[in-house]
N, C-alpha and C positions, 0 to 999 in steps of 0.2 A: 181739381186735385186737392186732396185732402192732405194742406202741412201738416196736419195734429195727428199724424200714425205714431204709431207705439213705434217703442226700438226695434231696430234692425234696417236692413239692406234695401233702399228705396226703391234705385234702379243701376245700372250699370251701362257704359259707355265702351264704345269703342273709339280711339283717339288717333290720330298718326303723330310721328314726333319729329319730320324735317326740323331743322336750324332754320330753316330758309324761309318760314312761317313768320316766324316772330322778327318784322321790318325791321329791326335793327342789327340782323343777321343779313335780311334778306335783300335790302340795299334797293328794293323794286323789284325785286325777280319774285317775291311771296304772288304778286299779284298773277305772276302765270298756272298758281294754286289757288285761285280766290272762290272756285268752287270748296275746296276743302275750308278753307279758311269762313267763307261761311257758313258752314254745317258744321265748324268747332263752337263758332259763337252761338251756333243755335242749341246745341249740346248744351253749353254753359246755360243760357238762358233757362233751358228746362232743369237743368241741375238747380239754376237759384229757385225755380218755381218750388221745389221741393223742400227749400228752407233747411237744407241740411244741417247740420253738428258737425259733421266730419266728413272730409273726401280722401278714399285708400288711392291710392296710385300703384298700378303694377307694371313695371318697368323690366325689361330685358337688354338693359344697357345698364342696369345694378350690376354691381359684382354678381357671377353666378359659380353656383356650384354647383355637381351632379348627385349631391348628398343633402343639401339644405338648403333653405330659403334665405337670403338672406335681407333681414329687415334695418333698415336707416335708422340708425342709433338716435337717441335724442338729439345729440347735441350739433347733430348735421339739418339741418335744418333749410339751408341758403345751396347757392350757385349758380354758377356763370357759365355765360358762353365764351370763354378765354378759346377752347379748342379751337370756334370757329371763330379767331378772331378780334373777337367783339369782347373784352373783359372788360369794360364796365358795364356790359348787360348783368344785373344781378340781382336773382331773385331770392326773395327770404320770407321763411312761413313759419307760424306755428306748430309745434309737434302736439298731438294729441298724446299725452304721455298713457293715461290709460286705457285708451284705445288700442295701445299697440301694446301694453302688456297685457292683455285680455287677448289679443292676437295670438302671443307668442305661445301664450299658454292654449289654444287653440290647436295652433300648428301642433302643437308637442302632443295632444291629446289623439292627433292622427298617425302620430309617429312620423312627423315632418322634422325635422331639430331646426331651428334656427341662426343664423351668426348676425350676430350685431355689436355682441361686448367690447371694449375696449384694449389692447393687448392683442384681440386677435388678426390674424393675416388679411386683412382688408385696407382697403385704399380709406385714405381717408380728404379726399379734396371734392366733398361736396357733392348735393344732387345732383345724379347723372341729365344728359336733354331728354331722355325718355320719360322724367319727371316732368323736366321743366317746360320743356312746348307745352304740352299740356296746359298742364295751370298755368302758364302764361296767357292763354284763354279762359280758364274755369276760374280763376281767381279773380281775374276783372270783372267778371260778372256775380262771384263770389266771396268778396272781399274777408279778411279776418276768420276765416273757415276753418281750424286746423285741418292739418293732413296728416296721413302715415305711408309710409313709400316702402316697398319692399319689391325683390324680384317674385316671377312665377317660378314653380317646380320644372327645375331643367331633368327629371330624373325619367321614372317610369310613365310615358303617358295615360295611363292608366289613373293615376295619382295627382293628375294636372289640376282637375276639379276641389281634390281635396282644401286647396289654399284657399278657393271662392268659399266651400263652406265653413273653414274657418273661419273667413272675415264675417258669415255673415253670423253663426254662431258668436264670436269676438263682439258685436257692434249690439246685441241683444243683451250679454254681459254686462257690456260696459254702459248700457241706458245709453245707446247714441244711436241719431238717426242717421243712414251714413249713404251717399255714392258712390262709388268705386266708377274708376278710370282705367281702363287694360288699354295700356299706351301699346302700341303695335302699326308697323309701318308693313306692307304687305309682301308680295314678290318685288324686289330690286332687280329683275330682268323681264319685265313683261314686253318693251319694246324697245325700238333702235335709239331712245333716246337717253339711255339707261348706261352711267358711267361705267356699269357692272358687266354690260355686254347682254345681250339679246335671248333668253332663253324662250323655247315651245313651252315649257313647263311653267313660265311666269303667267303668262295668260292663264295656264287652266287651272292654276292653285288658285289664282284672285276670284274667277269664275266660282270655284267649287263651296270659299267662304263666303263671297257674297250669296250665293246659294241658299247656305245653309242660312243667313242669318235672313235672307229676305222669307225662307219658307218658317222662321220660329221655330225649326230644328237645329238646337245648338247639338245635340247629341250625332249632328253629321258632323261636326269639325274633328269629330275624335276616328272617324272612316278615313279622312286621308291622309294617304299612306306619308310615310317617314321619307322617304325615296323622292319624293312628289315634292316635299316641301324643303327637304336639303337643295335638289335642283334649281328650286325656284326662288331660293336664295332669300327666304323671310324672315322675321324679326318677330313679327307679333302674334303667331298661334296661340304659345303657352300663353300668354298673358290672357287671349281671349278666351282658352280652354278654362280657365277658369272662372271667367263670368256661369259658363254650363254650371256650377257650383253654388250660384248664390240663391237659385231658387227651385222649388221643387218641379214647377213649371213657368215658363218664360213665354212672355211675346216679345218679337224686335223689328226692328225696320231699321233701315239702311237710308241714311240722310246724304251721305253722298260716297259717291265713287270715282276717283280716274286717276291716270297716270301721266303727271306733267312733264317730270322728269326721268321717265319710265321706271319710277319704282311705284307702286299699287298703294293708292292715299283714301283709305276706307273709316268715315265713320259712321257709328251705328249707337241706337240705342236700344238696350233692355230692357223689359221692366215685368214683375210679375205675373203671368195668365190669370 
């Protein structure tokens, strides 16, 4: 692998984001995930082989809107797992300040608007766990990295990709070598063991994206239906919909898959054709 590439968009990740991951959450139960848990480390591992600059993280446990993106201000940087819990689990990063304005002007160049400023109607207690599982992984094997954390386009899926080519447009701007992270936890109903309740449709969404990502046609995730994926009660489409974005062609493969606590625990990586 060649660290010395010019700027831009290395590869991309697909991540899951349980609490129940990171042992200090998970109390012993992480290890009934320890297939996922090792395919995050191995994620990480190849993310440090890349020697990045910067890792984007796209989260759908961000604040969302159906009109804007909204990216993590500077000065948010840290957070906890208080939710579930565990408040003195707490994580603190680097903001890449001009990577994320190179971003925003990106977004804005597609006619995405962004919210991030200060004053406006947004939470302000810190990265959401859709950030933090993640780099809870990628940062131990990536120490001192910055990141930029932003949600996907909740609007027209049509426009989902548009964020991927921002970032990767944004990352060539700003002279950073960067990976992106599409935190995304799959169907929350795929089997009876699933707090959410049992759905037919959870099996055939996880089947349909693991599909698409093991054939290297990201341009199937944008085929299934809307209908298909509200049933099947998911979290992480948009986020992955925009990985389709960061390159003009892609290969992927699928590190691992299953459902411990019947929700769908998928990761994956991307990387250039």
């Amino acid at each position: 692998m060649d660290t010395r590439s010019a700027p831009g968009v290395l590869a991309g990740y697909l991540m899951p984001h349980p609490p129940v991951l990171v042992p200090a959450v998970g109390g012993g139960r992480e290890r009934e995930a320890d297939a996922t848990a090792d395919a995050c480390r191995e994620a990480s591992a190849r993310i440090a082989a890349f020697r990045p600059d910067s890792i984007v993280v796209l989260s759908p446990h961000a604040p969302l809107f159906p009109d804007s993106v909204f990216v993590y201000p500077e000065r948010v940087v840290s957070g906890s797992f208080a939710r579930f819990g565990v408040p003195s689990a707490v994580s603190s990063y680097s903001c890449d300040r001009n990577l994320r304005s190179d971003l925003i002007l990106a977004l804005s160049a597609r006619g995405i608007p962004s919210l991030s400023r200060a004053g406006e109607p947004i939470p302000d207690d810190g990265l959401d766990h859709g950030v933090l599982v993640p780099l809870w992984y990628a940062a131990a094997a990536n120490p001192a990295v910055p990141v930029v954390a932003l949600a996907p386009w909740m609007g027209d899926v049509s426009k989902a990709r548009l964020v991927g080519e921002a970032v990767a447009e944004a990352a060539v701007n700003a002279g950073r070598r960067v990976c992106v992270i599409a935190s995304g936890d799959l169907s929350h109903r795929v089997n009876r063991e699933s707090p959410y309740g049992m759905a037919r449709e959870g099996a055939l969404f996880d089947g349909a994206v693991c599909d698409a990502l093991r054939s290297g046609d990201l341009e199937r995730l944008f085929s299934i239906g809307t209908p298909l994926a509200r049933l099947a009660g998911e979290c992480g489409l948009r986020s992955l919909m925009a990985l389709a974005g960061l390159f003009p062609r892609a290969r992927s493969e699928v590190l691992s898959y299953e459902a411990p606590f019947g929700i769908g625990y998928c990761v994956a990586e991307i990387t250039p054709a």
